[in-house]
C-alpha positions in Angstrom: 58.7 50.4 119.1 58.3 52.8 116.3 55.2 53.7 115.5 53.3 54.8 112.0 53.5 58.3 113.3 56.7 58.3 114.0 57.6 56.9 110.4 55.6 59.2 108.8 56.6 62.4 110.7 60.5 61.4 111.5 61.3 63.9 107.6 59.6 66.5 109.3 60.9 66.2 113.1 64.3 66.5 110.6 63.1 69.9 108.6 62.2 71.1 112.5 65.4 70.0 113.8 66.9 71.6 110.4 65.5 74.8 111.4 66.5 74.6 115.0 69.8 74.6 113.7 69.8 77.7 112.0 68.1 79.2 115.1 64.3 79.6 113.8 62.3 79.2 116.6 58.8 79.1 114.9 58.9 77.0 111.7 56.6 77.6 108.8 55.1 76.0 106.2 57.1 77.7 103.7 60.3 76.7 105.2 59.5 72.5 105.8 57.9 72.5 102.2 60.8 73.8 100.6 63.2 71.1 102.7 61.0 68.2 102.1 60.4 69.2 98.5 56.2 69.1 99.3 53.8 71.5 98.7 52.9 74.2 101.5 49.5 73.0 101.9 50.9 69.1 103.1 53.5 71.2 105.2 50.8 73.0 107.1 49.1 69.8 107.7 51.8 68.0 109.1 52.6 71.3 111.4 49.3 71.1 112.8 49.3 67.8 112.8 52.7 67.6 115.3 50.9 70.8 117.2 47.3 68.5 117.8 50.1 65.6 118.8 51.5 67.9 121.7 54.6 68.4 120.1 54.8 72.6 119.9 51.8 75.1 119.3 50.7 76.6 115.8 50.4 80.2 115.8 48.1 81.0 113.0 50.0 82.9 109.9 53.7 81.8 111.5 54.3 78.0 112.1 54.7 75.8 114.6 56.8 76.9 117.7 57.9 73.7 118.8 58.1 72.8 122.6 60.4 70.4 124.9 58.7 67.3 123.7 58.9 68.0 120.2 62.4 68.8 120.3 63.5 65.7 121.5 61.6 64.1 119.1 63.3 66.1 116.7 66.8 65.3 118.1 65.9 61.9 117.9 65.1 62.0 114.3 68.5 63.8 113.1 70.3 61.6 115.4 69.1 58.3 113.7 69.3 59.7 110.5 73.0 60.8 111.0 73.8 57.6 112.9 72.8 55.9 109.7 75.0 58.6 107.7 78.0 57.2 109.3 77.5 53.3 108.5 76.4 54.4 105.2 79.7 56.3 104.3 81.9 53.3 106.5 80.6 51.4 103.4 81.4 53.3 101.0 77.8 54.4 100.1 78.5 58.2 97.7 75.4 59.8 98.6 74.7 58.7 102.1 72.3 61.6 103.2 70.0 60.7 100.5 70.3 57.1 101.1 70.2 57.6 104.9 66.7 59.3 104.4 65.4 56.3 102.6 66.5 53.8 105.0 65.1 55.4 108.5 61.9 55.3 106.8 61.9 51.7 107.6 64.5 50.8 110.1 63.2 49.1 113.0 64.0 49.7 117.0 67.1 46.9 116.5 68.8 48.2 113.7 68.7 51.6 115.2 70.1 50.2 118.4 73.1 48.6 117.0 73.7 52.3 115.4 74.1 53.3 118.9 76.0 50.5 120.0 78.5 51.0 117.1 78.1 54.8 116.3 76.8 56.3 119.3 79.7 57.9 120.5 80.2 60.0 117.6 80.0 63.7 117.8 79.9 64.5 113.9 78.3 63.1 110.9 80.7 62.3 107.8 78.8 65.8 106.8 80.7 67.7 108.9 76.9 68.4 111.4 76.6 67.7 115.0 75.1 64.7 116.0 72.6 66.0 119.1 72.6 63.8 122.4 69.4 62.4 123.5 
């Protein structure tokens, strides 16, 4: 079952996972404001608030260095979101990603199970980016 949290953090578990990616190991305000289109102020407040959740530490002045449990959390998040990618293009949907973003906002713990039963086994999103196991 997803919770409020999740819904609510799953854009930034995405900028995190986003980051990850291009091998940042302590993400900053700066960076997750300028992905999510948000001020820096909200950023820092959703860093600290995945830090007080257990999800990585904030070192003051840097970011958040995000640990084991946050990664996978993060995974999770880019995972659903690229699952969704891939039914999204299947129907012909042009700007999927944007479209994808919208609809894991509110997709529930069925619909992202028949993802997995129908796209799981993909290794690529129609973007070109590695889906990450979980």
């Amino acid at each position: 079952m997803r919770t409020k949290f999740d819904v609510k953090t799953e854009a930034i578990f995405r900028a995190v996972y986003s980051a990850l990616e291009r091998g940042m190991a302590v993400i900053g305000p700066t960076q997750v404001a300028e992905e999510l289109g948000i001020s820096k102020s909200t950023a820092y407040k959703m860093l600290n608030e995945l830090s007080e959740a257990g999800y990585g530490v904030y070192v003051p002045k840097k970011g958040l260095l995000i640990n084991e449990k946050g990664e996978m959390k993060a995974k999770e998040a880019i995972r659903m979101h690229r699952l969704i990618e891939c039914l999204l293009a299947e129907l012909g949907v042009e700007d999927f990603c944007r479209e994808a973003e919208k609809i894991g906002m509110v997709a529930g713990s069925s619909f992202v199970e028949a993802l997995e039963a129908r796209y799981g086994d993909r290794k690529v999103c129609p973007c070109g980016k590695k889906i990450p196991e979980v």
